[in-house]
N, C-alpha and C positions, 0 to 999 in steps of 0.2 A: 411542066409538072412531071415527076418521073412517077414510074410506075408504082411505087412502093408509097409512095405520096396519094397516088391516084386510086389506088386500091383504100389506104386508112378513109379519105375522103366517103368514097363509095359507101364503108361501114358504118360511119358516122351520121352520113343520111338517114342510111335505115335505119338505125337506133334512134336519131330522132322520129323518123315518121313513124317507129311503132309504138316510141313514147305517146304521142301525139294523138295517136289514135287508141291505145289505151283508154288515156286522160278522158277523150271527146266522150269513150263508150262508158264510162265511170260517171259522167256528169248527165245529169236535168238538162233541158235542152232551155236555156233565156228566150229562144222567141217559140212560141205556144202557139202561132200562126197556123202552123199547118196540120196542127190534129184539133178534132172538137170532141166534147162528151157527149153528144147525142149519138144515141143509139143503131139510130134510123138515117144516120149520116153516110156515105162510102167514106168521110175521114175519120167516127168513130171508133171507140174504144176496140170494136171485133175485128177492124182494122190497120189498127195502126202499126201493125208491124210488117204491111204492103207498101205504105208510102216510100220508105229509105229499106235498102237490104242491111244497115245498120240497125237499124230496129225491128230486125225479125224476131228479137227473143221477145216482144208484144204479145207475136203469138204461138210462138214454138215453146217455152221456157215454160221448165215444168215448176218452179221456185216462185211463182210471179205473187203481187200484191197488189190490194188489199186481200184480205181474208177474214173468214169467219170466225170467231175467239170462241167457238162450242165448247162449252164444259163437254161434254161427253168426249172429247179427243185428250184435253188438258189435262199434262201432269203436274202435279203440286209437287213443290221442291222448295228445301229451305238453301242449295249449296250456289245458286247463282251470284248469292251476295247482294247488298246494296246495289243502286245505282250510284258510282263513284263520278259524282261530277264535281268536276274542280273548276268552273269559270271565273269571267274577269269583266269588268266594262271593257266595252272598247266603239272605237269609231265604225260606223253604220251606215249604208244607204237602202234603199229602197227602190225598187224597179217592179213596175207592173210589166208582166211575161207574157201578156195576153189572155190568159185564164186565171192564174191565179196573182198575187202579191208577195213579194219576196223582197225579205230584211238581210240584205249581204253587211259581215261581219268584215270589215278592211282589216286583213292581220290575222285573222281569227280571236275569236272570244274566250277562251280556254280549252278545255279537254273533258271526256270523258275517259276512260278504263275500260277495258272489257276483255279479259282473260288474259291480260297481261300486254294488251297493246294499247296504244295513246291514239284517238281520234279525235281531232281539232274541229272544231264547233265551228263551220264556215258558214253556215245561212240558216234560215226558221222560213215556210209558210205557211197557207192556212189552207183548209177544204172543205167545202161548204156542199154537204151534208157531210159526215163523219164519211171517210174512206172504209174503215175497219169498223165492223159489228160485231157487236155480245150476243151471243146465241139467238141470232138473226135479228137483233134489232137493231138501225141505225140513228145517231144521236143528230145534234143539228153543226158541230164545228168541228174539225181535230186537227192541230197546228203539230206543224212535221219540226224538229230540232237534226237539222242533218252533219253529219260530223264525217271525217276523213282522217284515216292514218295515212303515213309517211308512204306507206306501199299505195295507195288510191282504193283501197276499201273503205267502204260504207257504211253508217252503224246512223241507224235514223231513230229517236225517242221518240213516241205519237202519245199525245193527250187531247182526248175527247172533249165535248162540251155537251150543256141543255142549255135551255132557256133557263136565268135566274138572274142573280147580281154580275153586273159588269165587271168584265177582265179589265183588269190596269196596263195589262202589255197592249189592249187594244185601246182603252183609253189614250193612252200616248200617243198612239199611231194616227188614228181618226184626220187630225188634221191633214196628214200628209197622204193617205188615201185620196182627200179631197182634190188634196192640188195636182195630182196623178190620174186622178180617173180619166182625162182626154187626153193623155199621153203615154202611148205607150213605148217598152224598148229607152227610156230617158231614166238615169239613178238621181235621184235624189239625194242629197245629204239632209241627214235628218240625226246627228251630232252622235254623241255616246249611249249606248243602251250598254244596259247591266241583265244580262238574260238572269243571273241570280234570282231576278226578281220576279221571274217566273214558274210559278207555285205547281209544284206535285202533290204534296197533301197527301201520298198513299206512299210506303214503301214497297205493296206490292204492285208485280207487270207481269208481263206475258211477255215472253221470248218466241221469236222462231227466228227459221232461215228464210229470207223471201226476193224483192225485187224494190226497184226503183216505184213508185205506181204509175209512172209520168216516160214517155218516152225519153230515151234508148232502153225503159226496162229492167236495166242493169241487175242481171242476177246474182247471188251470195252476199245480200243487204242483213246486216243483223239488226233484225226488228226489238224495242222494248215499247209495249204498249202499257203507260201507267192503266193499272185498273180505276180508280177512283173515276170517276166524271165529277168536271169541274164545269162551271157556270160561264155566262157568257149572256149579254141582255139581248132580248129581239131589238133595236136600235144597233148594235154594233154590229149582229150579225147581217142585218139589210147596208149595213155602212159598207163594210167590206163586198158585197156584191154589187153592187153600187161604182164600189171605186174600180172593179174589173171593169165593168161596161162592154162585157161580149155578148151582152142579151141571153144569156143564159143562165138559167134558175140556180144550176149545180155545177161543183168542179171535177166531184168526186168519179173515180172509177168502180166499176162493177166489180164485185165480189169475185175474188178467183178459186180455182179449187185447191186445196190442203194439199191431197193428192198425198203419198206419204210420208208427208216431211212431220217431227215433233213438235207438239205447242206446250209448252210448258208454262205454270203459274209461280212466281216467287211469291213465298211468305215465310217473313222470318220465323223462325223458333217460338218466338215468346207471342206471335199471333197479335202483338199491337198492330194498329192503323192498317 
């Protein structure tokens, strides 16, 4: 190989391994093995950003998630627009991560919008108590909808739960929690899901700038958090804990601080829904 050959090779490497490492630092990590939510753990949440020198922005990063949705910070605004979601059915598996349940979208599911970029709808899980509070109260579910543009930014939708009438995206799932719960790190096929069919019921959310909540952390996440609270039965919410089977109560992480980043509330104009 001559030198001129040996040199492009050389650059070609590094361009991939900083793709690569980009990518890794942008994504959720699939095995959940080596961090725990307990508090009182050395692998805990005040932790985890000791385990890997990749996941020090755990606890350097001043952007991080969840966070507290206080009216007293919150600005109202009618100019953020709809949520422009354009989805699609599509083929689906299912893999238990170790903490939590995740629905991977093969292909992706459609898109969202958000200030004029397209983010591709690649996975949905759950977190059992709500990650994010309303002026410090926490609810009992809120299933994450995580999306990706073409550059590997992030734009995560979060809707909350209570106890009331059973969700139909969890109705579905149920069964296939079952057959997962002693296996973990295995995907499932569990055929076409139509995320369409899963209900927001408020046009207004809550915006900010935040983080991944789940290690690497990943900072400048555009958070929308539907405001409404939607329902969810105590049987589906014990089903889904159940089918993690890490012995533990909660998946959620501890509230981070705001620190001075904006929160803003959408409500349209005309003050419907």
């Amino acid at each position: 190989m001559d030198n001129k050959s040996l040199k492009f090779s050389s650059i070609l490497i590094t361009l991939i391994m900083i793709f690569c490492a980009t990518f890794a630092t942008a994504q959720e990590v699939d095995d959940e093995s080596e961090f725990t939510y307990d508090v009182n753990s050395p692998n805990g949440p005040d932790h985890w950003g000791e385990i890997h020198p990749e996941w020090s922005m755990c606890n350097q990063g001043d952007l991080q998630s969840p966070i507290d949705l206080t009216h007293k910070r919150v600005q109202t605004t009618s100019s953020l627009g709809r949520i422009d979601r354009d989805y699609k059915p599509a083929k689906s598996t299912l893999i238990n991560r170790g903490h939590d349940m995740m629905l991977r979208f093969v292909g992706g599911a459609g898109h969202i919008h958000i200030n004029g970029t397209e983010y591709q709808l690649n996975q949905l899980h759950w977190h059992t108590p709500t990650e994010h509070t309303i002026n410090g109260r926490r609810f009992n579910l809120e299933l994450h909808l995580v999306h990706q543009s073409a550059d590997e930014k992030i734009a995560v939708i979060g809707i909350m739960y209570k106890i009331g009438r059973h969700d139909s995206l969890l109705s579905m799932m149920e069964p296939y929690f079952k057959a997962l719960s002693s296996t973990k790190d295995v995907e499932k096929s569990v055929g076409i899901v139509d995320p369409r069919e899963i209900k927001i019921g408020s046009r207004k959310y809550y915006r900010y700038i935040g983080s991944l909540t789940t290690p690497p952390c990943y900072q400048n996440v555009i958070w929308t958090i539907v405001k409404k609270v939607r329902t969810v039965s105590r049987a589906q919410l014990h089903a889904i804990r159940e089918a993690v089977h890490d012995e533990a109560e909660a998946n959620a992480r501890p509230v981070q601080s705001l620190n001075n980043r904006w929160l803003k509330l959408y409500r349209p104009d005309d003050f419907k829904n």
